[in-house]
Each structure stands twice: as C-alpha cells, then as structure tokens.
C-alpha positions in Angstrom: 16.2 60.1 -138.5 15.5 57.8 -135.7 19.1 56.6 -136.0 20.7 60.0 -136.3 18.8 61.0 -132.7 20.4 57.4 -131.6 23.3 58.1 -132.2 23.6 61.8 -131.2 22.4 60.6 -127.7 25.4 57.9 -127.8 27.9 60.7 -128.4 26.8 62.9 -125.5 26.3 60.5 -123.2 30.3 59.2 -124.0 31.8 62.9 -124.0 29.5 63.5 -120.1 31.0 60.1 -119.0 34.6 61.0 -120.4 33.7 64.5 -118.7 33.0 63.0 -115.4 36.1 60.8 -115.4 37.8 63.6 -115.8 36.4 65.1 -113.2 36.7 62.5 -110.9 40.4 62.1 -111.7 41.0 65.7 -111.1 39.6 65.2 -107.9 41.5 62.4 -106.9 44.9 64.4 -108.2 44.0 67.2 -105.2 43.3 64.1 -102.8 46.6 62.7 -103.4 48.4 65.8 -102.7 46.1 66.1 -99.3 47.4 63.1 -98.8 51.7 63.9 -99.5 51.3 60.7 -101.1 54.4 61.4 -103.9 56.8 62.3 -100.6 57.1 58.9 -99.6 56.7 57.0 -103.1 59.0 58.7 -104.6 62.5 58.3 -104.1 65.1 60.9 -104.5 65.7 61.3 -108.1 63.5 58.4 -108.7 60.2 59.5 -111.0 57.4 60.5 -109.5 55.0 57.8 -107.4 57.4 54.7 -108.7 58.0 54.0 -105.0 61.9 52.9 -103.9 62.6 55.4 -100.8 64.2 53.7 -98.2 62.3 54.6 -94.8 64.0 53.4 -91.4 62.3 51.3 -88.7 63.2 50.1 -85.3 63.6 46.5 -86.9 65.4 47.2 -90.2 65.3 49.4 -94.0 61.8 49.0 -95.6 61.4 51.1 -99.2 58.1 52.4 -100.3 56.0 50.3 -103.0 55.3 52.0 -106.6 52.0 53.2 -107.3 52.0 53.9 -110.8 49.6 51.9 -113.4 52.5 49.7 -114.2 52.2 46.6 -113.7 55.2 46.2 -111.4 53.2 48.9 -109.4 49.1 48.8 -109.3 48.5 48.0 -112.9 46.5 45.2 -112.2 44.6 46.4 -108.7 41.0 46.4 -109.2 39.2 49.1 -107.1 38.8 46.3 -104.3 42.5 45.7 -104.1 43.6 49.2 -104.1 40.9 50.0 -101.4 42.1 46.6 -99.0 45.6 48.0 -99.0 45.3 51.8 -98.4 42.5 51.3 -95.8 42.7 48.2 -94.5 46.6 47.5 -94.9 46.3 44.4 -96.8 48.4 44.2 -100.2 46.8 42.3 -103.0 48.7 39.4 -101.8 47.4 39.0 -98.7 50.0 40.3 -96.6 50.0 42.7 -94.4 51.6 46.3 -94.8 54.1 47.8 -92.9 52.4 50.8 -90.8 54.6 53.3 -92.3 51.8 52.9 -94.9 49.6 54.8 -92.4 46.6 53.0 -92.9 45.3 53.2 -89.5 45.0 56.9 -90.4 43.6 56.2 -93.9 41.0 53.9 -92.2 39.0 56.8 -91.8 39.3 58.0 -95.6 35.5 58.0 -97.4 35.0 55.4 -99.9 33.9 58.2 -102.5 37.1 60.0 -102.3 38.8 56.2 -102.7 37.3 56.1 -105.5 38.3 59.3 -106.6 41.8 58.3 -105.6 42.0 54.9 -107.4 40.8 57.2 -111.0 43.9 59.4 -110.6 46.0 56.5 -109.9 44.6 54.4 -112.5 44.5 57.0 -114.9 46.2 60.3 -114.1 49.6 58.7 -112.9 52.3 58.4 -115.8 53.3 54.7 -115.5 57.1 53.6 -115.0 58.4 50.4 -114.9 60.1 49.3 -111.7 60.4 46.6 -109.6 59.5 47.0 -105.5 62.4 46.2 -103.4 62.4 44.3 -100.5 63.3 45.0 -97.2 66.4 44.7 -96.0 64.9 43.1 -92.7 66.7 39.9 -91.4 64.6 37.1 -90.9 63.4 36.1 -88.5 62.3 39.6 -88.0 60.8 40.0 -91.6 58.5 37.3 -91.3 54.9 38.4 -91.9 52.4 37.1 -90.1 53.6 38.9 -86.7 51.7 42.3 -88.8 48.5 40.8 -89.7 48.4 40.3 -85.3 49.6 44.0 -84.9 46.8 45.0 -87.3 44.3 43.4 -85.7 45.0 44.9 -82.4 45.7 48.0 -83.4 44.0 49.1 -86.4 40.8 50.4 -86.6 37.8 49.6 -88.3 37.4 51.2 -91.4 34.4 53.4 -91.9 33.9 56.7 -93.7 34.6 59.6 -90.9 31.2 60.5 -89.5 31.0 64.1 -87.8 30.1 64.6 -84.7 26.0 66.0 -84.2 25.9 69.7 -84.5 29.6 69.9 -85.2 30.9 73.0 -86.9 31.2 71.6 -90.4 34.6 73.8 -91.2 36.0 71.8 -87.9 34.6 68.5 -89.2 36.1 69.3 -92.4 39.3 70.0 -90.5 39.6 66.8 -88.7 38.7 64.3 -91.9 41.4 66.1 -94.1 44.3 66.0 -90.2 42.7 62.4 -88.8 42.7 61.0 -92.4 43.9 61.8 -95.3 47.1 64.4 -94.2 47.5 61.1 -91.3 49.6 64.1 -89.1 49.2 62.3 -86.2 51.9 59.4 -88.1 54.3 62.2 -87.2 52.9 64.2 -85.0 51.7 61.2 -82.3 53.7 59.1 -79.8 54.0 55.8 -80.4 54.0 53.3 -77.9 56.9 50.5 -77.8 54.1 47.9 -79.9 54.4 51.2 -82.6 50.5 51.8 -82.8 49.8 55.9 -82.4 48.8 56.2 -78.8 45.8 58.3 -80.2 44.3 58.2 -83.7 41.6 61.0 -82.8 40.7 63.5 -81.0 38.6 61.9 -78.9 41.2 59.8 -77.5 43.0 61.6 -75.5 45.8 64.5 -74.9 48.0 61.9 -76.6 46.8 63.3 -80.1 49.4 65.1 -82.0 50.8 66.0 -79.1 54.3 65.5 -80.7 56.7 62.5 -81.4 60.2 61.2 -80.3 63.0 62.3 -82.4 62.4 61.5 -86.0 65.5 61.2 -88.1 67.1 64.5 -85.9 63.7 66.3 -86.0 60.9 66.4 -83.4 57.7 66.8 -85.0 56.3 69.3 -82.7 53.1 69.3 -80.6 50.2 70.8 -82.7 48.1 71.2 -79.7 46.8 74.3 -77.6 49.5 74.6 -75.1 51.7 77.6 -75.3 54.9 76.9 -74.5 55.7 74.2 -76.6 52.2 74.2 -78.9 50.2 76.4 -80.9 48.6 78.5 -78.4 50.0 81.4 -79.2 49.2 81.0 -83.5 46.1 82.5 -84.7 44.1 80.6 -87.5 45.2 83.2 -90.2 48.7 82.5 -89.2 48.5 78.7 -89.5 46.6 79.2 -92.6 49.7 81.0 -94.1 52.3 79.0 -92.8 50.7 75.8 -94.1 50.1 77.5 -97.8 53.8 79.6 -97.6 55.7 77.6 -95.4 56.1 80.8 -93.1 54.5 83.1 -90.6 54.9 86.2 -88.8 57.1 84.6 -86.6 58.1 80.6 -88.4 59.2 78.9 -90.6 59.3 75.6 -91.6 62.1 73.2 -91.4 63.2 69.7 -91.8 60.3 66.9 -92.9 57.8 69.8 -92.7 59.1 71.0 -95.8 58.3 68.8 -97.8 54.5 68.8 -96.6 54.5 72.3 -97.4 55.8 71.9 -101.0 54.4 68.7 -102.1 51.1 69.1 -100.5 49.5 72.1 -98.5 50.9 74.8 -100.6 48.4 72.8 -103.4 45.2 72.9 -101.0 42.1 75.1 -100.9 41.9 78.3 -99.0 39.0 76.6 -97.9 40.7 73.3 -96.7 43.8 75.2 -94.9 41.3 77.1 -93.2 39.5 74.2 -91.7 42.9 72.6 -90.9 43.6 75.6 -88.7 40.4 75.8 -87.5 40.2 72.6 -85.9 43.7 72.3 -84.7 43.0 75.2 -82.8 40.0 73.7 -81.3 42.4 71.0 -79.5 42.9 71.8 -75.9 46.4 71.9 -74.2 48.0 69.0 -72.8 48.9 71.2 -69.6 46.2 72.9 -67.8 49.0 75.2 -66.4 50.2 76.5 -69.5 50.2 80.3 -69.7 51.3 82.7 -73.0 54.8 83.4 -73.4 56.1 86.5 -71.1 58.3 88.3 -73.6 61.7 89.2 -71.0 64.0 91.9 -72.1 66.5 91.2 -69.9 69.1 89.7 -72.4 68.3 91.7 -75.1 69.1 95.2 -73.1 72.4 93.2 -71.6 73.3 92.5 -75.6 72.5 95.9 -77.0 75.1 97.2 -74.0 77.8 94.9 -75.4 77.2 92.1 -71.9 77.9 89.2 -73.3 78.8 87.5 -70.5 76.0 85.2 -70.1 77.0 81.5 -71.0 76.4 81.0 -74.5 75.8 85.1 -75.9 79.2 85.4 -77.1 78.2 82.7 -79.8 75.0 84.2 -80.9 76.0 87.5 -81.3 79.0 86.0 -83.6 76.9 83.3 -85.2 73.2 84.1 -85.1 72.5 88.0 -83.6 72.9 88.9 -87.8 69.7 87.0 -88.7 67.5 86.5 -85.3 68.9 90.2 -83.6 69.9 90.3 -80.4 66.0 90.6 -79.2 65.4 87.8 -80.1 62.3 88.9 -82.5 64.3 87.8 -86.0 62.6 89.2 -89.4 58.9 88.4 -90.5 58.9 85.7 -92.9 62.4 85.6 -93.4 63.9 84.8 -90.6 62.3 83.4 -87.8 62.0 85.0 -84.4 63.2 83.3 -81.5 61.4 84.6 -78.6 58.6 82.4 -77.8 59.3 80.3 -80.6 57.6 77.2 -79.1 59.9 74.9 -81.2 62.6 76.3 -79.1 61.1 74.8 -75.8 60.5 71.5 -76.0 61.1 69.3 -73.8 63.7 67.5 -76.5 66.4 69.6 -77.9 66.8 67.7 -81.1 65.3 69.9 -83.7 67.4 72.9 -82.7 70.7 71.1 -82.3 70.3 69.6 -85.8 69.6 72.9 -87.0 72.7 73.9 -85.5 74.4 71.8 -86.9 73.4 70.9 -90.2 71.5 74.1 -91.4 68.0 74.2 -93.0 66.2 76.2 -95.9 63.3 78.0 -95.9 61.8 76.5 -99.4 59.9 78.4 -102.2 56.5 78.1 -102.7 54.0 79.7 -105.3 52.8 82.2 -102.4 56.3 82.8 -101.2 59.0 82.0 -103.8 61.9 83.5 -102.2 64.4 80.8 -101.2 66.4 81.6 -97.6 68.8 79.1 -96.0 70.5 79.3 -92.6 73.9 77.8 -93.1 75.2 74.7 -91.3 77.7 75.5 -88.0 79.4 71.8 -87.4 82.3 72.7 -88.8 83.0 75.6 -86.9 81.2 75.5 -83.6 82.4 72.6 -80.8 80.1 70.3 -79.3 80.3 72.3 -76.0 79.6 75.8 -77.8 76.5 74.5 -79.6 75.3 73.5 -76.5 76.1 76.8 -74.7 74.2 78.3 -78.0 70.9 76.2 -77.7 70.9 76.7 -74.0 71.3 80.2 -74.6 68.3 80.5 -76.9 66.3 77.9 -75.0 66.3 80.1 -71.8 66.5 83.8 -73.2 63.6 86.7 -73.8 61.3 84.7 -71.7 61.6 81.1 -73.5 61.4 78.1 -70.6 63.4 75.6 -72.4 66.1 73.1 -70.5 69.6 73.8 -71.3 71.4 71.0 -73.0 75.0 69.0 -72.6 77.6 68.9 -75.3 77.5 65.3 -74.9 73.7 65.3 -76.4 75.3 67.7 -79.0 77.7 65.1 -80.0 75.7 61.6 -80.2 74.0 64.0 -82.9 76.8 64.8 -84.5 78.3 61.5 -84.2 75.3 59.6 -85.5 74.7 61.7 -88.0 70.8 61.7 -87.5 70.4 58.3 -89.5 69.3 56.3 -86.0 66.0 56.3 -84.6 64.7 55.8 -81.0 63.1 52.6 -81.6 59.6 54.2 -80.9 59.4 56.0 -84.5 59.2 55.1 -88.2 61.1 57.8 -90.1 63.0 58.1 -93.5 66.6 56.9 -93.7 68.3 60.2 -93.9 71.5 60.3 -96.8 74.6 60.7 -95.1 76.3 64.2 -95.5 
C-alpha cells in the first residue's frame, strides 16, 4: 500500500512538472513573438528561427545566427550562455555580438521571462541543421575585439526593468514590453556616428524613439507626442488597433512595420497593446511648438472644380485622387488618408518617395484579413513628376511638409534602397 501511495505521488508530481514546462514554454512562445525574434532569424524562405538573413551595416553584410536547438544553432547553450548573449551581448564564445542583436535593449529583459524564453527555445523551437555564416566584413574591419570596447561604453547594465514608485502599472507595463523586449527604439532611435541609440529610455531624453535616419528607403517614424510628424494626433484605441490590424481610421502600415505587425503584435494581448499605447502616449513632444493639424480645404475645393494647376495636382488626380480622393481624407482602413498624415511631414521624404516608387501592401492579419496593395509608379512617373507628387501631398489640406527635388527622387531610384546612411543598421533589401 505504502508503495502504491509512493508511487501515485511520483506520477503527479511528474505530470505538474511536465505541466509547468509546458506552461513555461507557452510563455516563452508569446515572449518571443513580443520580441519579433523570427523576423530577423529567419531568412526569406529559410525555416523558421534557423538564422541566415543578411542585414546591412555601415562596415559590411552581417547574417543573423540560428536559434534553433540544433546544435549548429543553441543546442548546446546552457541557460547561462543563452542569457550572456541576449542580455549581455556575449556569444558562448566569448565574443562580442554585433548590436544589430539589440542587446542593449534586451538588457532590460527580466531574468524570469529569460528563463521562459530559453524553455521555448530549448524546447518549443523545431530544430534545423544549418551552419551560421560569417560576415562578409573585410578585415581589418571584422576584427572583434573593437565590440567588446563599444559594448563596454555603450551598453548598459543589465538588470530586470524596475518601475518607477507610484507608476501607473499599465504604463510600466508599456515601457518593459517598448524599452525591452519589442527593442523599438533599435528602429525607432537615432544613432549617433559610434552606432549606440542616443536614448535607450525614456528618461533620457527627447532623443527616444524620436525617429531614425533612412533605413533601407524607410524612415521609421517618430512615435512621440508631437503632431506634425508624431502621434499626437492618435488616440490609444487607435494605436491599439493599428498595432493588432495593421490599420487605423486614418493608417496603415508599410514597409519594415509590416512585418512587426504580422509576426508579432497582431499575436499580443489586448492587454499588452493597450499598455503599448498607453505609454507611448505618455511621451511628450520633441517640439514645444507643435500644434494639431489644421485641416485646409483649399486644394481640395480647387480639385473638385477641375484646377489642377497647382504644381504636382495633375499627377494625383491621374495617379492617386482614385484611392486617397481629391480631399485628401482616403478610405478608413483601406486606404489611408493623407491629410495630416504625419508620415507625410517629416522632415525626410524617404518613406513616401519609396512608396512612390516601389509600391506597398497593406498585409492581412487575423483581425483584418483583407489584403490591399498600392501599386508601384517608377515605371511610369519621371524623377521630376514624383517629386512634383510628394511635394504636392507634402504641402496640401494643411500638411507642413518640405517639397522635395527630382534629384532626391532619383539617388532612390538609382540605389535602389540597398545603401544605408552610415548611422543605421538595417536589412539588405533584395534587389527588384
């Protein structure tokens, strides 16, 4: 009897530890999409998390590691190995990682939910067999040891996130999931010309997420309070639903966003979307001057009476008035509106002039599974009419963007969006 009792116990206790793994890897599976970790270690057609995507820097091609159990990938990481390279940016070698591994983000990242993590990796991840590649830096450039100096300057110290005292704990929440884990401010940041993020936090200054340079023909826009160029004008419900659908009354999401949205928020808790809102819209502008956009109807009367004689109009109403109507206000959640559209006015161009030219789609997600896709225009508009275009939008229905040259039109179109500023760390684009 005694040994029956024994062994009964034995059996629960295994199926609540097998229960809790489970659990636990679970957990780390919805970390790991917080995280977008299968957008960069996984290459295109590649298999999921077996690494090989080529990502640009200033210095030369790098391509992500894999991070399946194989043991060409983490196979034989023990918790303290996988931990040193995703927080402290140390491989199990002993070299230093690349910061397009955005450890100084991850720094931040609880040691529970690394733990979590390292389960799903460990145990959750199908392994594949493949070999990293290495980087096709020139030496001397490639050498090492000039990263383990950039991390000690740059880095921080890696602690759990600690919220502030008598913080909201939805904000707090916010700021773990958009300081750590989603590491926006890898896009969303400046960089100075030594490459660090010129803010990791809040608490450091305007600098944070205040936008980047042009990332492979995309700016990653501001996320902060101003207006103009911001998201001043977005409510929380509507960055809540443009996170989960990749769309909003008035956006939609393009270029490296998209894949954010698909791979990652569109998989994330009401509750955690929420909280991302929440405390991006507790950031303050970077201008104290900013004021809400004043909606103008000047060119939008002059197009409805057939004037097209403003610079640029006679190219939207052939090319773009069908989609975004000649008010500029385009269609909710389809297409969207350009008036106000604080994309439009940044100070860099880029984004839209790669849009002209190359197209986007709007991507399906579970909330929003309808597909739309504005078609590319480089084959049939001239360097000088996309800039007339851009300019057009850029200063029409009250919008307070700069009008652009055709000679910024063509180094786009020329370069094909492959070349980076030197102040960025983006993926190497396929050529068209």
């Amino acid at each position: 009897m005694k040994a029956l009792v024994i062994a009964t116990f034995a059996l629960f206790s295994s199926c609540s530890v097998s229960a809790a793994e489970t659990d636990l890897v679970k957990q780390g599976e919805y970390l790991a999409r917080a995280g977008d970790c299968v957008a960069c270690h996984t290459a295109k057609g590649g298999k999921p998390f077996a690494g090989g995507l080529p990502m640009e820097t200033p210095i030369g091609v790098i391509y992500s590691t894999n991070i399946t159990p194989d043991k060409t990938g983490l196979g034989d990481y023990s918790f303290e190995d996988f931990d040193k390279a995703v927080r402290h940016g140390v491989a199990k070698s002993g070299s230093t990682l690349y910061p397009a591994m955005p450890y100084p983000s991850y720094a931040r990242v609880s040691q529970s939910d690394m733990h979590a993590l390292y389960a799903y990796f460990m145990k959750g991840v199908e392994p594949v067999a493949q070999e990293n590649k290495d980087s096709d830096i020139p030496w001397p450039l490639s050498m090492r040891w000039p990263l383990a100096a950039w991390r000690w300057m740059f880095a921080p110290e890696v602690a759990d996130y600690q919220a502030p005292a008598n913080a909201d704990p939805v904000i707090s929440r916010g700021a773990y999931l958009v300081e750590g884990l989603g590491h926006c401010g890898a896009c969303h940041t400046p960089r100075a010309l030594t490459m660090q993020e010129k803010a990791l936090s809040a608490t450091d200054g305007n600098a944070f997420l205040s936008g980047s340079a042009p990332l492979e023909g995309w700016i990653a826009k501001s996320l902060r309070g101003d207006h103009k160029d911001g998201l001043g004008s977005w409510s929380e419900e509507q960055l809540v639903q443009f996170l989960k659908t990749g769309r909003s009354d008035r956006s939609a999401v393009f270029g490296g966003m998209s894949d954010v949205v698909v791979h990652s928020m569109q998989h994330m808790s009401e509750n955690d979307l929420t909280a991302i809102a929440r405390y991006l819209k507790s950031l303050p502008a970077v201008d104290p001057k900013d004021q809400p956009h004043q909606y103008d109807k000047q060119v939008a009367d002059a197009l409805w009476k057939g004037d097209d004689s403003k610079r640029g109009a006679s190219v939207y109403i052939d090319n773009c008035a069908a989609c975004h109507r000649t008010d500029g206000h385009g269609y909710t959640r389809v297409f969207p509106a350009l008036a106000g559209n604080p994309v439009l006015q940044t100070a860099d161009a880029t984004s839209l002039i790669n849009i002209v030219l190359n197209g986007g789609t709007l991507p399906a997600t579970h909330a929003a599974p309808s597909t739309f896709t504005m078609p590319a225009f480089a084959w049939r508009l001239s360097d000088q009419e996309v800039a007339d275009v851009v300019s057009f939008i850029r200063g029409s229905w009250g919008n307070q963007g700069a009008p652009v040259k055709a000679s910024e039109v063509a180094d786009l179109r020329k370069n094909d969006m492959r070349t980076t500023p030197g102040d960025d760390l983006g993926q190497v684009t396929q050529k068209h």
